[in-house]
C-alpha positions in Angstrom: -124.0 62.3 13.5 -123.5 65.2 15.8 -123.4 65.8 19.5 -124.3 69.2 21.1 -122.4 70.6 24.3 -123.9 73.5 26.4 -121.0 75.8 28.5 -118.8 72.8 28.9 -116.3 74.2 31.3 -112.8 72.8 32.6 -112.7 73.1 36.1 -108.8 73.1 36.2 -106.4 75.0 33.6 -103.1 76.3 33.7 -102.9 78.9 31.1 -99.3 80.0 32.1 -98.0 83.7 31.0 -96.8 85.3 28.6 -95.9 83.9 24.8 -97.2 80.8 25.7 -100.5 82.6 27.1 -101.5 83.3 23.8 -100.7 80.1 22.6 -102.6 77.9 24.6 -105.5 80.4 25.6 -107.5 80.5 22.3 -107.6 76.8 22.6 -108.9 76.3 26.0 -111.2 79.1 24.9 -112.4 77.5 21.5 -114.2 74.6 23.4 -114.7 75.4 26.9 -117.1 78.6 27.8 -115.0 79.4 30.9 -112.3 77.1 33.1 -110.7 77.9 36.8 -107.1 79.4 36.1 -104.3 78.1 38.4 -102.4 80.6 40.0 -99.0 79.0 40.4 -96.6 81.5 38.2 -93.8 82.9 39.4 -94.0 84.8 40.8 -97.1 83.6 42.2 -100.8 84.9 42.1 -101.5 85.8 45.7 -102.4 88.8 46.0 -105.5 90.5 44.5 -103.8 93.5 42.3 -101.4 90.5 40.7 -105.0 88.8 40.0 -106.7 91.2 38.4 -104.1 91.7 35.9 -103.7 88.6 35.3 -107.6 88.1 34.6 -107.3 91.1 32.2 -104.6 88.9 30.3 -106.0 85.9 30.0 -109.3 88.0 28.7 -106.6 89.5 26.2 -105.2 85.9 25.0 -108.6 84.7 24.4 -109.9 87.6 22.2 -113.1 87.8 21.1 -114.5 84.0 22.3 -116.9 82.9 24.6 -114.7 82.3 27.8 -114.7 83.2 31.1 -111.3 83.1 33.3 -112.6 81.7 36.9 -109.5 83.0 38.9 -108.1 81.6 41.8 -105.5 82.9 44.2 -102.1 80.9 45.6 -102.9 80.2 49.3 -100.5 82.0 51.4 -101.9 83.4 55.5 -104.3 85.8 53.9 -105.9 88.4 56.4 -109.7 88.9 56.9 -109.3 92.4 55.1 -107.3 90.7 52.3 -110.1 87.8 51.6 -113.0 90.3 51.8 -111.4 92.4 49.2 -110.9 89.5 46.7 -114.3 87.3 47.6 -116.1 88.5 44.8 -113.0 88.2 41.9 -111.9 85.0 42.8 -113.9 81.0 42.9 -111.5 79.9 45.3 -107.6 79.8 46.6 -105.4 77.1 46.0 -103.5 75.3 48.3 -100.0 74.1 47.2 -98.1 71.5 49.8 -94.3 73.3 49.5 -92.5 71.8 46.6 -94.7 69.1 45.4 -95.4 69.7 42.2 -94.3 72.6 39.4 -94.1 76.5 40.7 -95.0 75.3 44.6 -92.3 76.2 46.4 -93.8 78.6 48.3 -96.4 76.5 49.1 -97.7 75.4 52.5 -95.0 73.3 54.9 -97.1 73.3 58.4 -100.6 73.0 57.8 -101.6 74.3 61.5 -100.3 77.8 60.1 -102.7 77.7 57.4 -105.5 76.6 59.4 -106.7 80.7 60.6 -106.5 81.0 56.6 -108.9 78.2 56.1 -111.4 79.3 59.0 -111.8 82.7 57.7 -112.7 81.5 54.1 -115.2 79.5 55.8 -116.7 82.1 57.4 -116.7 84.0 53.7 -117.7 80.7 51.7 -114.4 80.4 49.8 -113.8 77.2 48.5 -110.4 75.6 49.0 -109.0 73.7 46.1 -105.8 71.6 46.9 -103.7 69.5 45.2 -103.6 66.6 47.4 -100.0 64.9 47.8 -97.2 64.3 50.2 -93.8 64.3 50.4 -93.4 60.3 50.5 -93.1 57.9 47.3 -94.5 59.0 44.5 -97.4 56.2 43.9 -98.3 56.7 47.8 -98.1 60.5 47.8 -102.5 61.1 47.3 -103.2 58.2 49.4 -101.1 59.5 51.9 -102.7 62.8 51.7 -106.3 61.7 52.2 -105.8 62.1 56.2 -105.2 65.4 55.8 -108.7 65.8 53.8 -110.4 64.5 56.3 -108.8 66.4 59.0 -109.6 69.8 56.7 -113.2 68.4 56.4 -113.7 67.7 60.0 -112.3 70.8 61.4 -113.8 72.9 59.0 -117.3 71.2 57.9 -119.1 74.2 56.2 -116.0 75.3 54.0 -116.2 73.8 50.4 -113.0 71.7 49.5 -112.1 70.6 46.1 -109.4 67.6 45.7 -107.9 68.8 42.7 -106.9 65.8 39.6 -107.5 63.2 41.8 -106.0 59.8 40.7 -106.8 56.5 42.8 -109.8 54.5 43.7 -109.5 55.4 47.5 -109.6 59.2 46.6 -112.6 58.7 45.0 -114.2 56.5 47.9 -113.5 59.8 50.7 -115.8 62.1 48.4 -119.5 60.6 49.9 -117.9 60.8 53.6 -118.2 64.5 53.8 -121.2 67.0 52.8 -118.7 69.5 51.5 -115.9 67.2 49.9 -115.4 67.4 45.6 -113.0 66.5 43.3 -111.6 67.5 39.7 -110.4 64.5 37.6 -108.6 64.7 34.5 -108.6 63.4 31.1 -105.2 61.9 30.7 -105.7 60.4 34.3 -109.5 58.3 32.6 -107.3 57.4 29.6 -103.4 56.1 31.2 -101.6 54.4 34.1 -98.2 54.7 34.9 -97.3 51.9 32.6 -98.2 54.0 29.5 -95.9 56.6 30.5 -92.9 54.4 31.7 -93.9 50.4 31.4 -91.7 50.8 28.3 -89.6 53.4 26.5 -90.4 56.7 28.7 -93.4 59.2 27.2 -92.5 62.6 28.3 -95.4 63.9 27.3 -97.6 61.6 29.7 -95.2 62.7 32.8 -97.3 64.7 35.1 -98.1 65.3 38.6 -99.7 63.3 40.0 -98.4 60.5 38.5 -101.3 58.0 37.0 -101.6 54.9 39.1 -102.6 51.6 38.4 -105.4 50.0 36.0 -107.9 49.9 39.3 -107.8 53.3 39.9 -108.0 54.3 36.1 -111.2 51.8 36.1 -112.7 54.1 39.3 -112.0 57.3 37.9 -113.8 56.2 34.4 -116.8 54.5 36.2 -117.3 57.3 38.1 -116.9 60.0 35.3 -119.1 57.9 32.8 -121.2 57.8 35.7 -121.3 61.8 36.4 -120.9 61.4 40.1 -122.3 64.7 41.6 -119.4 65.5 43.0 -117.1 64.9 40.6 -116.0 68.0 37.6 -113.7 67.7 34.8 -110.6 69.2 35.4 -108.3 69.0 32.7 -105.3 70.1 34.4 -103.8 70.9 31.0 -100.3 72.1 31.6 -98.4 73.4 28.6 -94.7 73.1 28.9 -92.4 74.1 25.3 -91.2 70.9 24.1 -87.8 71.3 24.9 -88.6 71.2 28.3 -90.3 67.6 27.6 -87.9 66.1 25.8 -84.9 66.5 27.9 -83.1 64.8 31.1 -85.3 66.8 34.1 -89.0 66.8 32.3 -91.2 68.8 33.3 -94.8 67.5 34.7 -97.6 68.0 32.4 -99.7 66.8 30.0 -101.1 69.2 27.6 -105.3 68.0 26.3 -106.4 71.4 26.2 -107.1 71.4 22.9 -108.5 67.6 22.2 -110.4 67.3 25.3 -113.6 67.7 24.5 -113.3 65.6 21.5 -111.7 63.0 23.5 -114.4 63.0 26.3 -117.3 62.9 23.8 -115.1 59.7 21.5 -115.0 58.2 25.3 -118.4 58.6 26.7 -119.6 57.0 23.1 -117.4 54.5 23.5 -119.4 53.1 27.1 -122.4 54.9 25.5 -122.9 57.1 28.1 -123.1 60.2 26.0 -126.3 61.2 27.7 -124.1 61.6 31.2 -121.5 64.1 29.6 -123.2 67.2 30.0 -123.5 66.7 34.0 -119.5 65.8 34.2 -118.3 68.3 31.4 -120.8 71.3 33.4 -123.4 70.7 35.0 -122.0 69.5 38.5 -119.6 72.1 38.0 -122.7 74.8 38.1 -124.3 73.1 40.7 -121.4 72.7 43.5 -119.9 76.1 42.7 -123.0 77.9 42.0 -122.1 79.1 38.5 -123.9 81.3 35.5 -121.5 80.2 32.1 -121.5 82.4 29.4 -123.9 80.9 27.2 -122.1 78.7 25.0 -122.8 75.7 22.3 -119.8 73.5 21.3 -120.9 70.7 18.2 -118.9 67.9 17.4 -119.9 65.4 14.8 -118.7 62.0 14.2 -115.8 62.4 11.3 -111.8 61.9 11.8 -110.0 64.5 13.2 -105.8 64.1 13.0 -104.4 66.0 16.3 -101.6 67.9 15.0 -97.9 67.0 15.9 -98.1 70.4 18.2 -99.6 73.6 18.7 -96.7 76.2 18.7 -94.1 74.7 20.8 -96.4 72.0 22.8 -96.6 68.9 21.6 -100.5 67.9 22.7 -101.6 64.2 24.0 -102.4 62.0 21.3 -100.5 64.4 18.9 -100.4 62.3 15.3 -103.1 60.2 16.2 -106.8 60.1 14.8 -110.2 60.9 16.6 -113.5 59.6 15.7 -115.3 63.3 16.3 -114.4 66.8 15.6 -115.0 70.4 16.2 -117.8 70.9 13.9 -116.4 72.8 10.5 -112.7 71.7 11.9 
């Protein structure tokens, strides 16, 4: 048995810099025909020389495959002149609360003071993808931050916002309240709650940010996935971190699926036999709400056991040891 995939694309990647760039790019790149880069590095990617050559380095960790690097910029009080200029190299800027999650410290404290920002990309039809949590406790932090959606969406109705990873049912209940309102969700965020990565001895390498939530939420997030909700993307939010910095007092948040995703997704869909919605979730919506062109690119799986490898360099992946029903075809 095999299963076609046209341009599946990951709507959320964090490729990082460097050694591990050229690590963890050819994998992305193996499955996925293009994905939207994260620009929190450090320093970070706000402005658009710093952009461009970081596009020109992803293109370089991915070689000669079929991928194309959807940048993004780190939201900072940009000036008309400065948004003009990147319009056309970027598919959005991404909106950091300060210190919520890795790299964000210079991230936004006052949202008024980002607000000219966010009426200017309006005007220029640049989407606004934020990660979505407070400051308070860490299960309330996206609930929380679901007023501030709405106040974005109300005050700004024509400018295209994109909850980034979202985790819990009520997140996912905001997205048919507003014309322009979309979300990324994850894979690890359809698969765990927080008891699989601390109901017993801790998993490091389930920690992440946002943290998963409870069985309800998880039970949204799938229904709605297996379901392709239109505006919903997949997002993998894979975020590579060397396992020393795992597997240590002070872990670092991340899970890394980059490279088992799509296997995972197809071994899921099957599963609730909803293989016939994947394309829409793993793509299509993606095309549709961001008005994309993909690279032209066919992924095939078939149905045979595939052992995920203890790690890939220095990143241990989810699932790493354990065996999938499907496989890269010729893997």
């Amino acid at each position: 048995m095999t299963f076609e995939l046209q341009s599946p694309l990951d709507m959320h990647i964090h490729l990082r810099e460097g050694a591990m760039l050229k690590t963890v790019a050819p994998l992305s790149a193996g499955t996925f025909a293009g994905g939207v880069v994260m620009p929190n590095l450090v320093p970070p990617v706000d402005s658009l020389a710093r952009l461009q050559a970081y596009r020109e380095e992803v293109l370089a960790g991915v070689g000669d495959a079929v991928f194309e690097p959807y940048m993004t910029l780190f939201f900072r009080n940009y000036t008309r002149e400065e948004l003009e200029a990147a319009r056309d190299h970027v598919i959005g800027i991404k909106l950091y609360p300060a210190g919520v999650t890795t790299n964000s410290e210079a991230g936004v404290a006052v949202l008024e003071e980002a607000e000219p920002t966010m009426a200017i990309m309006e005007e220029l039809s640049i989407p606004l993808l934020v990660h979505g949590e407070s400051g308070g406790f860490v299960m309330d932090r996206e609930h929380e931050f679901l007023s501030v959606y709405e106040h974005i969406a109300t005050r700004f109705p024509q400018l295209t916002i994109i909850m980034e990873h979202i985790t819990t049912a009520s997140a996912l209940a905001l997205l048919d309240r507003f014309e322009k309102l979309h979300a990324t969700v994850t894979l690890h965020h359809l698969l765990v709650t927080l008891d699989d990565v601390a109901g017993g001895l801790l998993d490091p390498h389930l920690f992440c940010k946002p943290i998963p939530k409870r069985p309800e939420d998880r039970s949204a997030l799938l229904a709605a996935a297996l379901a392709a909700h239109p505006r919903l993307m997949f997002g993998s939010d894979s975020a590579p971190h060397p396992v020393d910095q795992k597997e240590c007092c002070g872990c670092a948040a991340g899970v890394f699926t980059a490279p088992i995703a799509v296997q995972v997704l197809v071994e899921l869909f099957e599963a609730h036999d909803r293989l016939d919605r994947l394309q829409d979730f793993i793509s299509g919506n993606a095309q549709r709400i961001y008005g994309l062109h993909p690279p032209e690119k066919t992924v095939l799986l078939e149905k045979a056991d595939f052992t995920v490898p203890a790690r890939y360099g220095d990143v241990v992946p989810i699932k790493a040891g354990q065996t999938l029903s499907w496989s890269l075809s010729g893997s």
